[in-house]
C-alpha positions as CSV (number, residue, x, y, z in Angstrom):
1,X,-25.0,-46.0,58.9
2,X,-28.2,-44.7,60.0
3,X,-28.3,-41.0,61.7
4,X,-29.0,-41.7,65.2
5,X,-26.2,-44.8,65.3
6,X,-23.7,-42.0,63.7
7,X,-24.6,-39.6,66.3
8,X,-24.0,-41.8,69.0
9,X,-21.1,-42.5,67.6
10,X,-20.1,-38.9,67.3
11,X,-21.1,-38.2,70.8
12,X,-19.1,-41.3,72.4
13,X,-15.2,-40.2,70.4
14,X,-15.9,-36.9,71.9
15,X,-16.8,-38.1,75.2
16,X,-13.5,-40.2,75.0
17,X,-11.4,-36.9,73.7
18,X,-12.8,-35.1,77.1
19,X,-11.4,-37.7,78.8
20,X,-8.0,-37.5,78.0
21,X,-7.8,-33.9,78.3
22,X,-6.5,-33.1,82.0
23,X,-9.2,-32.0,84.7
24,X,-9.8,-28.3,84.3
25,X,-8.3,-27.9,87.6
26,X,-4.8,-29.0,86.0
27,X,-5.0,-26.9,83.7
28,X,-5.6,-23.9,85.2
29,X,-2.2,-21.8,87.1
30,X,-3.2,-21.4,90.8
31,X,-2.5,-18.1,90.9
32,X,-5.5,-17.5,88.0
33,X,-8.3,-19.3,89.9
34,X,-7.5,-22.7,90.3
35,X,-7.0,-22.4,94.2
36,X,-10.9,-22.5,94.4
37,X,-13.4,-24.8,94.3
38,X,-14.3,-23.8,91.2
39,X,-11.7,-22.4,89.4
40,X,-13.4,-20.9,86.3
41,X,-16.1,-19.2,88.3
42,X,-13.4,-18.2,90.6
43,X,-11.4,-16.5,87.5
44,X,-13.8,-15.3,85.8
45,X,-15.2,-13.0,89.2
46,X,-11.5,-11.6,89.6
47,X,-11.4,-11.1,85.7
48,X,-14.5,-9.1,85.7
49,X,-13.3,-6.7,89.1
50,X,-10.1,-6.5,87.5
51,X,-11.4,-4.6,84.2
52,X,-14.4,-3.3,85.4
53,X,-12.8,0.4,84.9
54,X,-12.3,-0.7,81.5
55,X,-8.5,-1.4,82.4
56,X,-7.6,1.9,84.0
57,X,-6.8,0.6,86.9
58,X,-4.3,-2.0,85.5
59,X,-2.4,0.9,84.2
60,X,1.1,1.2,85.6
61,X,1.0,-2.5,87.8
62,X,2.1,-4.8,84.6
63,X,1.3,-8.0,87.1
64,X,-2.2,-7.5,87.6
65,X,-2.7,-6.6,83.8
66,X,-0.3,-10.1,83.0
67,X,-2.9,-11.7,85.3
68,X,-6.0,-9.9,83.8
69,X,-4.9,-10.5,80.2
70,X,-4.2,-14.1,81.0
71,X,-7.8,-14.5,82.5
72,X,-9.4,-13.3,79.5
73,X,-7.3,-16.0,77.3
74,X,-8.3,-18.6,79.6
75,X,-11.6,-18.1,79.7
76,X,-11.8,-18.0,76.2
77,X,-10.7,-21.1,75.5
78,X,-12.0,-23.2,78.8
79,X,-15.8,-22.2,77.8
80,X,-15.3,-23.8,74.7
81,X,-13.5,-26.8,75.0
82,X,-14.9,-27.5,79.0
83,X,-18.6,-29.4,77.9
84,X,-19.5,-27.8,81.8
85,X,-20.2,-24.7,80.1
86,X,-22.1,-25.7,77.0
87,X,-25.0,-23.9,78.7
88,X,-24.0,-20.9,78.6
89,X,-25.0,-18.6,75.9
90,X,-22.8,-18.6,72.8
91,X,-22.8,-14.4,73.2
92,X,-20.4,-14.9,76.3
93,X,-17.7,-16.8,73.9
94,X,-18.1,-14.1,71.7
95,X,-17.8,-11.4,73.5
96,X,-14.7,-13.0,75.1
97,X,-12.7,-13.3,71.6
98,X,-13.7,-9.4,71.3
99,X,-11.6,-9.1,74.2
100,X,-9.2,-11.5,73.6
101,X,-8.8,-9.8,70.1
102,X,-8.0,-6.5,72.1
103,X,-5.7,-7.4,74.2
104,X,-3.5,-8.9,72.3
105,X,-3.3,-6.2,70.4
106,X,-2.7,-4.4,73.4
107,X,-0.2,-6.0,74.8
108,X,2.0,-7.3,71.5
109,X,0.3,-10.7,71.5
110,X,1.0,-12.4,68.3
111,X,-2.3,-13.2,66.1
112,X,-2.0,-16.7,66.1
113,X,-0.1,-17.7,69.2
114,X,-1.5,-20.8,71.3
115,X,-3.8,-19.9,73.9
116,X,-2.2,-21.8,76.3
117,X,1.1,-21.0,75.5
118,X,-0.1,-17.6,76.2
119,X,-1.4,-18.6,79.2
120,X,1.9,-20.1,80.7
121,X,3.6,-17.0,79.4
122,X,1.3,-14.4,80.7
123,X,1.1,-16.4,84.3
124,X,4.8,-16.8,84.5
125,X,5.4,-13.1,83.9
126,X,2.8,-12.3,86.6
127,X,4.1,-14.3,89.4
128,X,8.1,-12.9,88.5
129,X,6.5,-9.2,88.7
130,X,5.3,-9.7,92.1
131,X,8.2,-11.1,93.3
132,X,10.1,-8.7,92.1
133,X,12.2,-10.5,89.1
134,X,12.1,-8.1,86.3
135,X,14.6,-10.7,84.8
136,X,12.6,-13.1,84.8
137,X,9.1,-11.5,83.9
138,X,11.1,-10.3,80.7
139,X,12.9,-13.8,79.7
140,X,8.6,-15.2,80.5
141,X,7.6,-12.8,77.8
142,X,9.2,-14.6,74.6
143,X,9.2,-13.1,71.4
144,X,7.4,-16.4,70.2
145,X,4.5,-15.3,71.1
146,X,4.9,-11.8,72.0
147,X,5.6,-8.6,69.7
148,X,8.8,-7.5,70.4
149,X,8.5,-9.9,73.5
150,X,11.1,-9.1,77.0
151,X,11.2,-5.4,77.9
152,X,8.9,-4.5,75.1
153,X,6.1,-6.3,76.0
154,X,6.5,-5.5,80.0
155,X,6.2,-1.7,78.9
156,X,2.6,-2.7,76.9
157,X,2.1,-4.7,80.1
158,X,2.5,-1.6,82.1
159,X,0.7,0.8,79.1
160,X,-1.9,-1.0,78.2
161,X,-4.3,1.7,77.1
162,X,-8.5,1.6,77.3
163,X,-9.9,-2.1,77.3
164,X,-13.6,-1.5,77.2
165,X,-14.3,-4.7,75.3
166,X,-12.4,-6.7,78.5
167,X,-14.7,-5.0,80.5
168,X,-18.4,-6.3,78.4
169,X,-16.9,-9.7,78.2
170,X,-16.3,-10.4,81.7
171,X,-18.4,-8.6,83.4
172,X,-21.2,-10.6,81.0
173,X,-19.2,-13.9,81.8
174,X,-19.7,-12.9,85.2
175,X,-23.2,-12.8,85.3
176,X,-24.0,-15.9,83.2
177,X,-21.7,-18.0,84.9
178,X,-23.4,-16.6,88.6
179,X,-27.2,-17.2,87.1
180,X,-26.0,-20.5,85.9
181,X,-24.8,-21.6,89.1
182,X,-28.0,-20.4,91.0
183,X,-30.2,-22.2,88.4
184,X,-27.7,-25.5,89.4
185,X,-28.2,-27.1,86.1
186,X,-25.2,-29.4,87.5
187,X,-26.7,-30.7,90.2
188,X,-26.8,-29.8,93.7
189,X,-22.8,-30.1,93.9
190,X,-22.1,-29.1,89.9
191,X,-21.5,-25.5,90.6
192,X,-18.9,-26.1,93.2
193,X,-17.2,-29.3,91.7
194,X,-15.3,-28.4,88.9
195,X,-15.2,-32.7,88.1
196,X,-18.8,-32.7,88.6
197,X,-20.4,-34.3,85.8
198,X,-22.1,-32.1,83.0
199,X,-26.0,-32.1,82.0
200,X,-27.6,-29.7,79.6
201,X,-31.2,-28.9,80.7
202,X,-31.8,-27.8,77.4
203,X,-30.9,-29.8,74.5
204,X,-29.7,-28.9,71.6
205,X,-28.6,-25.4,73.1
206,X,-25.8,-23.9,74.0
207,X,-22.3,-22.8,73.2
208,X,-20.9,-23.8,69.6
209,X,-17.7,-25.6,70.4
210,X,-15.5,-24.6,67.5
211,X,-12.1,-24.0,66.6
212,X,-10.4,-21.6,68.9
């Protein structure tokens, strides 16, 4: 098969996988962004005020570090698998595993566990804590995913101890994702449309999607 017939190829199957992947919208929890028009951009502006202290200020309120902490999964995974963001430079991707790395070992967050799973977990336990259902925040927290999970993981949740690297990531996340939207490489209504449709000004560029 000649190269530029494969690559065509290549390029339609993974325009088809997009496709049946739900909107972003969908997937995102409302309470982490999705309320916006743009719910990444939205998420990743309250990710980058929440640690900007390096997580000090998330000490002692385990719902706004169960939010934080499920921002900085999210994140993670939407640049990557979201072809919107492919412009972005691959240093904002890294920098958000850094953090991702760190606060799962903050907070008892098993190695391997599904970022999405995590997610759900994380977002669950947040809404229960500022509703006032310890219960419920504790059963969110399963041991499936988190070390020792339940009461356990809401005292890391409330202890989470310096998060410097949250801090780089989003705070660079930030600032890409802002000049990216000023430069409106997706068109005049890209930035705001989280369904707009994708185009890379540079090709060839951009973030390598790889396993997550």
């Amino acid at each position: 098969m000649r190269p530029a017939l494969f690559a065509l190829l290549a390029f339609a199957l993974a325009g088809c996988a997009e496709l049946r992947q739900p909107p972003p919208s969908a997937r995102i929890p409302a309470v982490l962004g999705a309320g916006s028009a743009d719910p990444l951009r939205d998420a990743v502006g309250q990710a980058a005020l929440a640690y900007a202290d390096g997580g000090r200020s998330l000490a002692n309120d385990p719902a706004a570090m169960a939010r934080a902490a499920a921002q900085v999964e999210l994140l993670t995974v939407e640049f990557m698998r979201d072809l919107r963001w492919a412009p972005l430079p691959s240093g904002v991707v890294f920098e958000l595993r850094g953090a991702r790395v760190e606060g799962r070992a903050a907070l008892g967050i098993r190695a391997g566990a599904d970022p999405d799973a995590v997610v759900r977990a994380l977002t669950a336990a947040h809404v229960a804590l500022r509703r006032g259902d310890r219960p419920a925040a504790e059963a969110a927290l399963s041991p499936a995913l988190f070390e020792p999970g339940g009461a356990g993981t809401l005292a890391f949740l409330s202890r989470p101890g310096p998060l410097p690297q949250g801090r780089i990531a989003t705070s660079l996340a930030r600032d890409e994702v802002d000049r990216l939207a000023r430069s409106r490489v997706w068109g005049l209504t890209g930035a705001l449309d989280p369904q707009a449709g994708w185009v890379n000004p540079e090709p060839g560029r951009g973030l390598g999607i790889g396993p997550r």
